[in-house]
C-alpha positions as CSV (number, residue, x, y, z in Angstrom):
1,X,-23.2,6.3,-21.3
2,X,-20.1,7.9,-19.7
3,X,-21.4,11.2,-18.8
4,X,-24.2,9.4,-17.6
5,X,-21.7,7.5,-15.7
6,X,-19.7,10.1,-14.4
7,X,-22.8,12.4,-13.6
8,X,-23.8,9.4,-11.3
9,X,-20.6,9.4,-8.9
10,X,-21.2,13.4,-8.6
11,X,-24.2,13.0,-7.6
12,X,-23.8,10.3,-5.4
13,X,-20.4,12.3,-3.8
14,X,-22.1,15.9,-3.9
15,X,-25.6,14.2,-1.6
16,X,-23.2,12.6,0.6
17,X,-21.5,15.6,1.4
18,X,-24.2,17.6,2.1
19,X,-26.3,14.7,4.0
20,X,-23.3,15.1,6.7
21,X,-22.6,18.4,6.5
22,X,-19.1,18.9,4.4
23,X,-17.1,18.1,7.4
24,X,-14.0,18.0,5.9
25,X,-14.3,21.8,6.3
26,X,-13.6,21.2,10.0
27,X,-10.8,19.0,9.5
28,X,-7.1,18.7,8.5
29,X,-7.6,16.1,5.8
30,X,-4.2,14.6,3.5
31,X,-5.1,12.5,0.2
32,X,-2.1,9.8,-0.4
33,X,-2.1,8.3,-3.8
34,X,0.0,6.6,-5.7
35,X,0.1,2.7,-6.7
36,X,2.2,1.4,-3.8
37,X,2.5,2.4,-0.4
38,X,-0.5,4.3,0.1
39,X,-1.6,2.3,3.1
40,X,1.9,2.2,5.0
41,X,2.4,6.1,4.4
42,X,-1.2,7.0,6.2
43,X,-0.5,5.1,8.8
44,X,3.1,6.7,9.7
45,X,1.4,9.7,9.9
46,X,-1.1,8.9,11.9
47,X,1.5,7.1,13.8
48,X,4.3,10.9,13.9
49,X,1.0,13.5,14.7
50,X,-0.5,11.2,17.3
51,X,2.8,11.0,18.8
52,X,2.8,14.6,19.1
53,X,-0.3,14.6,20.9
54,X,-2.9,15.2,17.9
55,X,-6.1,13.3,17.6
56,X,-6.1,11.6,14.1
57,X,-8.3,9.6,12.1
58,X,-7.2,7.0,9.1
59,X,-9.0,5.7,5.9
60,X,-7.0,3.1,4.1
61,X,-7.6,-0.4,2.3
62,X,-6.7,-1.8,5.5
63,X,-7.7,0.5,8.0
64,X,-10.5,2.4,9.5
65,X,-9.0,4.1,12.5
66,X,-11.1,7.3,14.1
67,X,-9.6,8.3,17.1
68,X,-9.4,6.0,19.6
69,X,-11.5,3.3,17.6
70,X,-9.6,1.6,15.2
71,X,-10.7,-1.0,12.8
72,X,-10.0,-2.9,9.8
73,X,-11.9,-1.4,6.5
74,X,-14.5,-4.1,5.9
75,X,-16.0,-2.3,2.8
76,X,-14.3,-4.1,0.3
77,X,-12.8,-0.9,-1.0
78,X,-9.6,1.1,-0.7
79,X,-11.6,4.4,-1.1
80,X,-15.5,3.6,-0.4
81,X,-18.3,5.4,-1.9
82,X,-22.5,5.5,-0.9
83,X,-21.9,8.7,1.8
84,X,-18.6,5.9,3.6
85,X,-16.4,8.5,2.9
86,X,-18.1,11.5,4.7
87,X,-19.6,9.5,6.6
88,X,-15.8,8.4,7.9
89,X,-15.0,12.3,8.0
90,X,-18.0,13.0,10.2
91,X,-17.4,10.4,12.6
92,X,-13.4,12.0,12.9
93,X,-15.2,15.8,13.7
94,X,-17.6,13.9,16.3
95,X,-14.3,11.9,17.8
96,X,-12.6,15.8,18.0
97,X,-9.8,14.5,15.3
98,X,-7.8,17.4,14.1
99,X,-6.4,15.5,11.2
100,X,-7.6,12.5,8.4
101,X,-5.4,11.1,6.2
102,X,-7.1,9.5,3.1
103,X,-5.8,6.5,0.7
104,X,-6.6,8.1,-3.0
105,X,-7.1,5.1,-5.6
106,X,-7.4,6.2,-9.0
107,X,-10.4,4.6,-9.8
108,X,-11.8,6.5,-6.5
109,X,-11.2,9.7,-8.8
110,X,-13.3,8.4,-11.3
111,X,-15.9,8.0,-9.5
112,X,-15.7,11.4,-8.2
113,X,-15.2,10.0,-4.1
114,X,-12.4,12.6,-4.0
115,X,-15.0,15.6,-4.5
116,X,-17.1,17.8,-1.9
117,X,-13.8,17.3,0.2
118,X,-12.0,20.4,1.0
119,X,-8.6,18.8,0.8
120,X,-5.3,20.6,2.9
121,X,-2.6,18.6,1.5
122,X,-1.8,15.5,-1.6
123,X,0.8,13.3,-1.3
124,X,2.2,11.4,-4.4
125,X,4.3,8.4,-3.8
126,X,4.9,6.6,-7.5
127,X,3.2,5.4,-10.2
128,X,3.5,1.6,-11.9
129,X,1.3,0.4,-14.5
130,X,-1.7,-1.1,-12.6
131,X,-5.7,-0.9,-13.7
132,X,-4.8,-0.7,-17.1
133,X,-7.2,-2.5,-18.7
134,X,-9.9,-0.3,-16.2
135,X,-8.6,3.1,-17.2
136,X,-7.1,2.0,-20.8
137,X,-3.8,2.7,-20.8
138,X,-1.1,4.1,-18.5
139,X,-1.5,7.6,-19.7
140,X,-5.3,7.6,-18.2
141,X,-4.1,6.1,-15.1
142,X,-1.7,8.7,-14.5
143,X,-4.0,11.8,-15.7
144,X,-6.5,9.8,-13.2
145,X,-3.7,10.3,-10.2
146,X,-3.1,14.2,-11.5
147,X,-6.6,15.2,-11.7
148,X,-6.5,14.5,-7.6
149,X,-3.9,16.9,-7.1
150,X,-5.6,19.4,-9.5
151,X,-8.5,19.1,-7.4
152,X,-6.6,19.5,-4.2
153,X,-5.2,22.9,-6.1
154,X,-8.5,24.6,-5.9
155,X,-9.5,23.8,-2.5
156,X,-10.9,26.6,-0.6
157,X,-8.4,25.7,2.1
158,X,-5.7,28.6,2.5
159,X,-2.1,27.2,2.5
160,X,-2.4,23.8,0.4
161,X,0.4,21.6,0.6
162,X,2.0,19.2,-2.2
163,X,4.5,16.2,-1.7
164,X,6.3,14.5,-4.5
165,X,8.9,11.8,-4.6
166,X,11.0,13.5,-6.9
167,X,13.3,10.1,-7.7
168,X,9.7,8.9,-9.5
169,X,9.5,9.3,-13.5
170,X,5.9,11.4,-13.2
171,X,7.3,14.0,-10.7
172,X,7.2,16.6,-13.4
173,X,3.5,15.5,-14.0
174,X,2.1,16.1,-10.3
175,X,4.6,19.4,-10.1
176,X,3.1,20.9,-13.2
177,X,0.0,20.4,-12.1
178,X,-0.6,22.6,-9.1
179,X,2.2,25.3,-9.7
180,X,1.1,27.6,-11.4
181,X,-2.0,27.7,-8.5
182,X,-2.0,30.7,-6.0
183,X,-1.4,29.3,-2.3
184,X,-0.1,26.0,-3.2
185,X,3.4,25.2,-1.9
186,X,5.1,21.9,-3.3
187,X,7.8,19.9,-1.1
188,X,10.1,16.7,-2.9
189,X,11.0,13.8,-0.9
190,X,12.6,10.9,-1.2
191,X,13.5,7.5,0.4
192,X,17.3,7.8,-0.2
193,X,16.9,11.6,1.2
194,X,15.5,10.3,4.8
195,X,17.5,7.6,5.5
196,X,21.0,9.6,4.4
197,X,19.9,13.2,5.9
198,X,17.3,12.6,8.4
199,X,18.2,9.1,10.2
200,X,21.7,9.1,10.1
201,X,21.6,13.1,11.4
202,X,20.0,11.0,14.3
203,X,21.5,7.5,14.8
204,X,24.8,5.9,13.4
205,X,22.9,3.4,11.2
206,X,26.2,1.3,11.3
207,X,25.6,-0.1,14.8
208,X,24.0,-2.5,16.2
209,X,22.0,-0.5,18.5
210,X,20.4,1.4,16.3
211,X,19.3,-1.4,14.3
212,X,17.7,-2.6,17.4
213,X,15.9,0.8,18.1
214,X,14.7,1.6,14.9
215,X,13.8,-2.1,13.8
216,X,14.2,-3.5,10.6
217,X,10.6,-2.2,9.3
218,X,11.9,1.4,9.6
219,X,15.2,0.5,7.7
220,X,13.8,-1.5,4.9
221,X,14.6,0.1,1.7
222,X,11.0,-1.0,1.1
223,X,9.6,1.4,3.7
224,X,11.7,4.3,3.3
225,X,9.6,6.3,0.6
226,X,6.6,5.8,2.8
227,X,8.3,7.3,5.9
228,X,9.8,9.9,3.8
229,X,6.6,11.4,2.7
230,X,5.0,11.1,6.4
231,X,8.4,13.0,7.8
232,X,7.6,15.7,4.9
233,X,4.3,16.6,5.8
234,X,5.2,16.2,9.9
235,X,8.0,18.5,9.5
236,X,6.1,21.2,7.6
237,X,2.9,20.9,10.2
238,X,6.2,21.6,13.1
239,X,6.1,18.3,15.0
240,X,9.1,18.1,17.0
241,X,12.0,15.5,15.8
242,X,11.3,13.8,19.1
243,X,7.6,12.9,18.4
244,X,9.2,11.3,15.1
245,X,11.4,9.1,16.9
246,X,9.1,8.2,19.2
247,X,6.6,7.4,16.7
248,X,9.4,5.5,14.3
249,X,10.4,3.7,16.9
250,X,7.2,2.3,18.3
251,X,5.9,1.8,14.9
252,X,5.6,-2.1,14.4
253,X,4.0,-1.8,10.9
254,X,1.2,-2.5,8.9
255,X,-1.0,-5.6,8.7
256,X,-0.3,-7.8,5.8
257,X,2.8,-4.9,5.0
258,X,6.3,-6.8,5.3
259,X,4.4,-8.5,8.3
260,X,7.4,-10.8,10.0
261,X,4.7,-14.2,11.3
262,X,7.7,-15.9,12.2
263,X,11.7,-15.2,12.6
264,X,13.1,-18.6,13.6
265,X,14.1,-21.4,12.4
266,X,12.9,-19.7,9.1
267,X,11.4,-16.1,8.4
268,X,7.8,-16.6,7.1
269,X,6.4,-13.0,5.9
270,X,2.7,-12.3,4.2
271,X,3.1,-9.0,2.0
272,X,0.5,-7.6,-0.2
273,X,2.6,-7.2,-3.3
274,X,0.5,-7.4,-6.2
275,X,2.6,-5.4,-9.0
276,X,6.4,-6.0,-10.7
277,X,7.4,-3.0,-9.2
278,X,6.8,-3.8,-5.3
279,X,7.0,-7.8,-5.8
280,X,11.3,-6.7,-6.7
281,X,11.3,-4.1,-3.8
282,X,10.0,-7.0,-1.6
283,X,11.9,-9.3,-2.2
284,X,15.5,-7.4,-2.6
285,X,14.6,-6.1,0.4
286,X,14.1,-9.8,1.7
287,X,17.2,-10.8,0.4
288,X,19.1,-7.9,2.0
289,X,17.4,-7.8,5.0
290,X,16.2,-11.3,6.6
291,X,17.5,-14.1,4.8
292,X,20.9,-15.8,6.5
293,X,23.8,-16.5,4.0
294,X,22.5,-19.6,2.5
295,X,19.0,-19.3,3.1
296,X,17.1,-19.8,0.4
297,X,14.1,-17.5,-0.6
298,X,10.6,-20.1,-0.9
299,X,7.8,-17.8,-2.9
300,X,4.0,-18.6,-2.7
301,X,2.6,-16.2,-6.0
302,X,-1.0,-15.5,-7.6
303,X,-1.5,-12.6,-9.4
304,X,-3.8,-9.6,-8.3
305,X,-7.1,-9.8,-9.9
306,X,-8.5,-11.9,-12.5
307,X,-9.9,-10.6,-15.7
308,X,-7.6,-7.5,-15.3
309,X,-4.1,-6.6,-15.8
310,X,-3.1,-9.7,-17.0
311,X,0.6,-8.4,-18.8
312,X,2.3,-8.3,-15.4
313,X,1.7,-12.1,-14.8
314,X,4.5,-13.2,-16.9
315,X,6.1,-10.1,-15.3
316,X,6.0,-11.2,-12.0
317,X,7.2,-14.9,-12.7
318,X,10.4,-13.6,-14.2
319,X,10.8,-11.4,-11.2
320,X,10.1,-14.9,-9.0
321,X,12.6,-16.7,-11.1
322,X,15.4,-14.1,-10.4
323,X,14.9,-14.3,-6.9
324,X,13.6,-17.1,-5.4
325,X,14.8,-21.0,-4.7
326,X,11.1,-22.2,-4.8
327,X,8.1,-20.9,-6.5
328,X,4.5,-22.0,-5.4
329,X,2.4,-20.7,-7.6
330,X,-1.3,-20.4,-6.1
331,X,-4.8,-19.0,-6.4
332,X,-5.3,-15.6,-5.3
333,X,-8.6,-13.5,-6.8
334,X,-9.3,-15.3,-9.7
335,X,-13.0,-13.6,-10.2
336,X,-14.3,-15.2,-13.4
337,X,-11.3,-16.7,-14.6
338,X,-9.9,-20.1,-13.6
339,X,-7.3,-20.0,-11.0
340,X,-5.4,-22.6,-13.1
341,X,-5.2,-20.1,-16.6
342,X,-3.9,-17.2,-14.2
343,X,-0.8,-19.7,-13.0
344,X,-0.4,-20.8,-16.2
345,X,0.5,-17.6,-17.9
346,X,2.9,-16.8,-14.8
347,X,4.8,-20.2,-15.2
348,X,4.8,-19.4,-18.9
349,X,7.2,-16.0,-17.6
350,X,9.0,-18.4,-14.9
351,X,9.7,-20.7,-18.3
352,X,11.0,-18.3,-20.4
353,X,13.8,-17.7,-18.4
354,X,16.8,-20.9,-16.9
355,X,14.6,-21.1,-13.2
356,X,14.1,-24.8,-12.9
357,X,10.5,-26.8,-13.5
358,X,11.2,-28.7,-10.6
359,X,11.1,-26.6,-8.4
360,X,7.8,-24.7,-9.5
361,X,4.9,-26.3,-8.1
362,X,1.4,-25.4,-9.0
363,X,-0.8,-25.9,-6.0
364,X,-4.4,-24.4,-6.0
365,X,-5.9,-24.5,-3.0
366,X,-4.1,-21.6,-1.3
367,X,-3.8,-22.8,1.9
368,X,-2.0,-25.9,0.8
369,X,0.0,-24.0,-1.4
370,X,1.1,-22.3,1.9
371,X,1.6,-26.1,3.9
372,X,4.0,-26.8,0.6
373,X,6.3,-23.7,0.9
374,X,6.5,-24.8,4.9
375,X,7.6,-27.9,4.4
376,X,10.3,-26.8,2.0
377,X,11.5,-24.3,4.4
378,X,14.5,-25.2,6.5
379,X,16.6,-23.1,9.1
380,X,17.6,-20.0,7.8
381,X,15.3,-19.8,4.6
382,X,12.7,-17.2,4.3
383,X,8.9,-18.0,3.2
384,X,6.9,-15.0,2.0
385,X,3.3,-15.1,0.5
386,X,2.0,-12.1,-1.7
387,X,-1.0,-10.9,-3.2
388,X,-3.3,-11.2,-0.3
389,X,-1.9,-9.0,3.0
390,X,-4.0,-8.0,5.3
391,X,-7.0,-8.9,2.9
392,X,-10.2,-10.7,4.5
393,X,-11.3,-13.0,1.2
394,X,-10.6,-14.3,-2.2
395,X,-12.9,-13.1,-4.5
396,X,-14.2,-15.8,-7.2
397,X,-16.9,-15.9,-9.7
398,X,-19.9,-14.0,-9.5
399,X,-19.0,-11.9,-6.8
400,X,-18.5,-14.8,-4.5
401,X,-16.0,-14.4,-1.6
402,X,-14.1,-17.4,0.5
403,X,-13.5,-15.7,3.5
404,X,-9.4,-15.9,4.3
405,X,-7.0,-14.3,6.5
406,X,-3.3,-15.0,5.3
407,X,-1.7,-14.2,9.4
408,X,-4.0,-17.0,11.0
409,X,-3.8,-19.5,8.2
410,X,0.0,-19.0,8.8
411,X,-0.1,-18.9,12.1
412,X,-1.7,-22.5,11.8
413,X,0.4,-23.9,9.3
414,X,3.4,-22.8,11.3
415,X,2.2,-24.8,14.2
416,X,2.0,-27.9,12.0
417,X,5.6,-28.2,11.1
């Protein structure tokens, strides 16, 4: 049943390939993977080559962009299959785009919608445990992640490029990987790298000023591995340090990424955060960043996915309890669980450590989980909701879908108080 399985996706990735034409050939086309920051890191870079006057074209979980249309990704699916992909590329040579850059999801690899792509460059950003109970352990996740980057070794493009964020434990994974392969050349990057030799080269990130020109998005510590690998591949490709700034400083983000809905009297921020690993960098970086001295830090928390990775829920309510003041736990995708069993087993993390009862609140009905963390809020707290982003549903049983969009239900709520 597996090769059956597998010899399926070929298929299906080999006819849509040749039903457009490979036209990938006629592109510059960049694979990002990794669990977190995939999203963010394509955009930058469409964001730095457009600045420098190329025509680019984007496929993310959140965006669609080809040229001068740009769109939300309405699929459903981070990496799309049934001829979207090359489909997406064809539409880039039609627009003139010199360059796509491509979100790689690990189960995309499995399904062989990385394939019949003649690839120019990989980018690997980090690797959490996520999809483990889809792939079966950590190690297969991982080997899925690699087995892009192999794949990207024996493209038929000349002059293949590799980035790696060399402060992640798998570095040594991704770099042995394509080494030992004629024409490959492999660049490390990091976060800590970009903000000590390539931002403060440019701007004393002391004052005031250039706080206020770069923005607090570009200095997160949240965003600074994402711009790090887009500053790698634009330096490498020659676009000028001036097209950088231009495009780091105009840059207001990504939707449902560290997304600011309000700053006053109280910060409220929607954030797709659905692992340990970025629900901590999210909310240090909220801590550092936004919240005023004795502001208090008011968390609305589901858990990514039902019926899937369910050891990081009592993960990610120990990570709530160290942080926040509040903790509204919520429905977020339950699929064919119950909403109610997926907040019970994060409270049961919340409980194991000195956070509290009183001030977890178990609200169901997402939007008035949202109307409770509001009305907690006061002047100078922040009120961040994770899970959902940019995301346009919540997915329940039987592939049902309650159509949602975190910004405007905000953006209502907010209007309330």
């Amino acid at each position: 049943m597996k090769k059956l399985y597998s010899l399926y996706h070929w298929l299906w990735a080999f006819a849509s390939a040749l039903a457009f034409g490979f036209p990938s050939r006629k592109l510059y086309v960049v694979g990002v993977t990794g669990t977190k920051g995939k999203s963010t890191t394509v955009e930058v870079m469409s964001a730095m080559f457009e600045a420098a006057g190329e025509n680019t074209a984007i496929l993310s979980s959140v965006t669609r962009k080809v040229g001068k249309q740009h769109g939300r990704n309405m699929t459903g699916n981070t990496m799309p299959g049934r001829f979207a992909i090359q489909k997406f590329l064809a539409d880039a040579v039609r627009a003139k785009c010199a360059y796509a850059f491509v979100e790689v999801t690990s189960q995309g690899v499995v399904q062989h919608r990385h394939r019949f792509i003649d690839w120019n460059a990989a980018v690997f950003l980090n690797l959490a445990p996520e999809h483990i109970e889809s792939h079966g352990s950590f190690e297969k996740y991982r080997d899925a992640k690699v087995s892009f980057f192999k794949y990207v070794a024996r493209s038929p493009k000349k002059g293949r490029l590799f980035f790696i964020n060399k402060n992640d434990e798998s570095q040594s994974y991704f770099e042995e990987a394509v080494k030992h392969n004629y024409g490959n050349s492999i660049y490390l990057f990091s976060g800590e790298d970009f903000l000590r030799n390539v931002l403060a080269e440019h701007y004393d990130l002391r004052s005031e000023r250039a706080r206020k020109t770069l923005g607090e998005w570009v200095l997160a510590d949240f965003n600074l591995e994402d711009e790090a690998a887009a500053y790698a591949l634009a330096k490498v490709r020659k676009v000028s340090w001036e097209a950088v700034a231009r495009a780091l400083t105009h840059f207001k983000g990504v939707p449902g990424r560290l997304e600011v809905v309000q700053e006053k009297p109280f910060v409220a921020v929607i954030d797709y955060a659905h692992t340990p690993d970025s629900l901590r960098k999210l909310y240090t970086t909220l801590r550092k960043d936004y919240l005023m001295d004795s502001g208090r830090l008011i968390c609305v928390l589901g858990s990514a996915g039902g019926g899937r990775d369910k050891w990081k829920r009592p993960e990610m309510g120990k990570i709530a309890a160290e942080f926040c003041s509040f903790i509204v736990l919520t429905n977020e995708d339950p699929y064919n669980e119950e909403p109610e069993d997926i907040m019970n087993e994060i409270k049961a993390g919340i409980l194991e450590t000195s956070f509290s009862p009183a001030k977890v609140f178990m609200v169901v009905d997402r939007r008035e989980a949202i109307q409770k963390a509001i009305a907690l809020a006061e002047k100078g707290d922040v009120v961040v909701a994770t899970g959902k982003g940019s995301e346009m549903s919540i997915n329940g049983k039987s592939g049902s879908k309650i159509p949602w969009n975190e910004r405007e239900v905000f953006d209502e709520e907010l209007q309330r108080k």
